[in-house]
N, C-alpha and C positions, 0 to 999 in steps of 0.2 A: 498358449491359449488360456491355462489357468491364469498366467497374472494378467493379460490382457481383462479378463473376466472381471479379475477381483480389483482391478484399479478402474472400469468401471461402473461397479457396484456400491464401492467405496465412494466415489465422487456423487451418485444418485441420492445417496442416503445421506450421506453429510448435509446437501444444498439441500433438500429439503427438511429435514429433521433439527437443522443446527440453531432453527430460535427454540424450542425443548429442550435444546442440550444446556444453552445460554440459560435456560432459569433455573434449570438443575445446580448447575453451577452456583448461579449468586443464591440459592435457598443453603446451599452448603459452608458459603464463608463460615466463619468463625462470628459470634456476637458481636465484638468488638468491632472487629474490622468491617463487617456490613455497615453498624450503627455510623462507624466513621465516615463512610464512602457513600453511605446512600440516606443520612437521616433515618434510618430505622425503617426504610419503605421498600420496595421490589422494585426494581427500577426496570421498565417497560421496554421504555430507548434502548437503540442500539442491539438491537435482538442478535443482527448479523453479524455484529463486528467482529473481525477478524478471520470471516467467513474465504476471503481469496487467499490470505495467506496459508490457512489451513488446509487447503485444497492443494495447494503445492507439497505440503506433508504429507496431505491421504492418499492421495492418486499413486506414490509410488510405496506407501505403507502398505496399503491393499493389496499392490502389487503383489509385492514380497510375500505378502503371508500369504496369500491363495497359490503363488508361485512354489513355495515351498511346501506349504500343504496339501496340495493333490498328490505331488508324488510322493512323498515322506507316507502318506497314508493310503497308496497304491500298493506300496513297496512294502508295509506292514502287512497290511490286507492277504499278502500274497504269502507272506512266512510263518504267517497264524489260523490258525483253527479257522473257521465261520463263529464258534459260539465264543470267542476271545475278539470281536471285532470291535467292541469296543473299548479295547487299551489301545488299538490302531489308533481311533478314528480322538482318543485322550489324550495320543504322545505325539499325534502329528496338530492336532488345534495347540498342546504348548510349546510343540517348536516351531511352529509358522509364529505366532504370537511372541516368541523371543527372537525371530531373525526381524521380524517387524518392529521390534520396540526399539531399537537403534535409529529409527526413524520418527517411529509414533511419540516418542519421549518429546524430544526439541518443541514437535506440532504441538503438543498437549499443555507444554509450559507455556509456550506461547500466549495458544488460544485462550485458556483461561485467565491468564492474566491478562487479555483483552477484552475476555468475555463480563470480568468482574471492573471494569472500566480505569483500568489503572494505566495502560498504552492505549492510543490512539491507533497505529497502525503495526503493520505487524515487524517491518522494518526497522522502526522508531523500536519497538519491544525488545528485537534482537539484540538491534547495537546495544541498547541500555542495561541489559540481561548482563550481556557480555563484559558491558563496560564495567559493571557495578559489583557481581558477581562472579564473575569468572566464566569462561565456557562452562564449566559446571554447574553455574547456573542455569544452564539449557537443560540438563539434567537432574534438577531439583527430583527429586521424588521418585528417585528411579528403582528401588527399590521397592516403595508401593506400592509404583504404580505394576510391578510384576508381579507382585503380592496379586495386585486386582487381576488384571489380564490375563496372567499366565492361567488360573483358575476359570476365570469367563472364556477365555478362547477353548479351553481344556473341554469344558462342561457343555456349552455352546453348542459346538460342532457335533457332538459325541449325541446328546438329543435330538440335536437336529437329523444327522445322519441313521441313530437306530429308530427312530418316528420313520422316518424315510423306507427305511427297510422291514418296518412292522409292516406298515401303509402297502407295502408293495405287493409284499405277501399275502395282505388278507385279500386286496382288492384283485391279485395275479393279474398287473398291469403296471405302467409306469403312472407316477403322480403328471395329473393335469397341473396348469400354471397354477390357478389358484387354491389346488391342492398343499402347491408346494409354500408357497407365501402363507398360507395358516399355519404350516406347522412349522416353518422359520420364525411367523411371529408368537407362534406359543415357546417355542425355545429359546427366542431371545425375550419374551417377557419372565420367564420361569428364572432363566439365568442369572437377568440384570437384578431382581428381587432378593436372590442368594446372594450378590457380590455386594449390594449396597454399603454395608459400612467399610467394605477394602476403599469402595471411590470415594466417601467421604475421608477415609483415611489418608485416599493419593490424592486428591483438590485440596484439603488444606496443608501438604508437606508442598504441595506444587506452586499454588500463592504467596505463600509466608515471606516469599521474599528476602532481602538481608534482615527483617526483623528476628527471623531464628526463634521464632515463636513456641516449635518445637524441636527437638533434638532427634526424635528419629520417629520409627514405629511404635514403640512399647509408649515412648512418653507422650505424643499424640494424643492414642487409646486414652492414657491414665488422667491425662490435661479435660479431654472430651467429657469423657465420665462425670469427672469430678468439677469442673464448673456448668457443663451445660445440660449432666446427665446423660443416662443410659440410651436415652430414645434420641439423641443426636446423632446418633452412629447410622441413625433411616431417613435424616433430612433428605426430602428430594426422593425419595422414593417413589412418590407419584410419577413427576416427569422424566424421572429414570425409566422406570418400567413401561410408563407409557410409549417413550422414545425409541428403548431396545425393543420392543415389541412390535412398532411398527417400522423400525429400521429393518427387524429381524425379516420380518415379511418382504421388506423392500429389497434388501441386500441379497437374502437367498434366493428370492424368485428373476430378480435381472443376472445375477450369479451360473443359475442356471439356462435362466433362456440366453446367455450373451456365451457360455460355452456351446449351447446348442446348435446355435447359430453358426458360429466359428466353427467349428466340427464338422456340420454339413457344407458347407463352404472350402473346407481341405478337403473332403472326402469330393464335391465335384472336380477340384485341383488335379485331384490325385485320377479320376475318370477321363477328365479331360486330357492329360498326360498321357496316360495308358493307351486310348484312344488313340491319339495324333501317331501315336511310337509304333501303334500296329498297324496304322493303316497303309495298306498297296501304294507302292510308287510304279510306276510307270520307267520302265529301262531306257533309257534313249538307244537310237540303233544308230 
């Protein structure tokens, strides 16, 4: 039920959120490489591109990590204190976020390097990735990009769930829908705000391509700083935050009501069952 939920959450928030993602992206390039590819201007076009392919990468990334994160953070929940619940709700958002990044990685190199207009399709991207690169070029930046996520999954979840449990307690009731979407989208705006310079960190190791523009994290960092300056490290942090903030809201509130759903729906299963199994037969004589 949980991945059912979070794959589709995952797909909701992608298709609608992913022309925000796409300009986050190109404000992130690197100087050079913009000036190259786009004359020095935000290029408007193609807001969606790479939008179906990406969607075959989320749908079962979402899965996985909501898959693994319900129980991984039930299963804490249950061997920890109450006032320790959130290193639960911290060590199960970074291992749902690391059994998912085997998947999210491939989608992410992908997508931006569609998203910053250098592949056409996402196919065309693959093969060429592969061709030019190596499979390892599918995971350009994977490192980084764990650097970003395992922290934002980590933090994320951990907000979102003790807001959840503050909220519950003071109100001594469960959160309404649009309870719960405000305070998924204040946790993922708070969050995305905190990780900003990991993703501009993991978007340019994830573009650079065979250029090898930089050598890893540390040189990144030191390259950034010292040609484009300090405040490089926040490009894009408008439609970052913007994005996770209303992703946050989108993701956790279908997240919820799509388990909700599912739940009462086993639970009639399971009525319906119990039912049929007790009721009177009639003996033949």
């Amino acid at each position: 039920e949980g991945a059912i939920a979070g794959a589709t959450a995952g797909v909701v928030v992608e298709t609608v959120l992913y022309p925000i993602d796409t300009i986050k992206t190109r404000l992130q390039e690197s100087s050079n490489l913009f000036a190259a590819r786009t004359s020095g201007k935000i290029v408007l076009k193609g807001l969606y591109s790479g939008l179906a392919g990406n969607l075959l990468g989320v749908l079962p990334a979402s899965a996985i990590f909501v898959g693994v994160y319900e129980p991984v953070k039930r299963k804490l929940e249950e061997c920890l204190p109450d006032h320790l619940s959130s290193i639960a709700h911290l060590t199960a958002g970074a291992t749902g976020g690391l059994a998912a990044s085997l998947v999210r990685v491939p989608t992410e190199v992908v997508k931006q390097r569609m998203q910053t207009r250098e592949f056409p399709r996402a196919h065309i991207a693959v093969r060429s990735i592969v061709s030019n690169e190596g499979f390892r070029g599918l995971y350009a930046g994977f490192g980084s990009f764990l650097l970003r996520d395992l922290p934002f999954d980590a933090i994320q979840f951990c907000i979102y769930e003790q807001l959840k449990i503050g909220y519950k307690k003071m109100a001594r009731r469960d959160l309404y829908d649009s309870e719960t979407a405000l305070v998924g989208a204040f946790a993922g705006a708070l969050t995305g705000a905190l990780t900003t310079p990991l993703d501009v960190i993991k978007t340019r190791l994830m573009i650079q391509g065979k250029s090898n523009a930089y050598k890893g994290i540390v040189d990144c960092v030191q390259k950034i700083v010292q040609e484009e300056g300090a405040g490089a490290l926040t490009k894009g942090i408008g439609p970052r935050v913007m994005w996770i903030g209303i992703g946050g809201s989108i993701f956790f509130g279908v997240l919820e009501k799509t388990k909700q759903v599912l739940e009462q729906s086993h639970q009639k299963k399971v009525i319906k069952t119990t039912t049929s199994n007790n009721f009177p037969r009639t003996k033949e004589l």
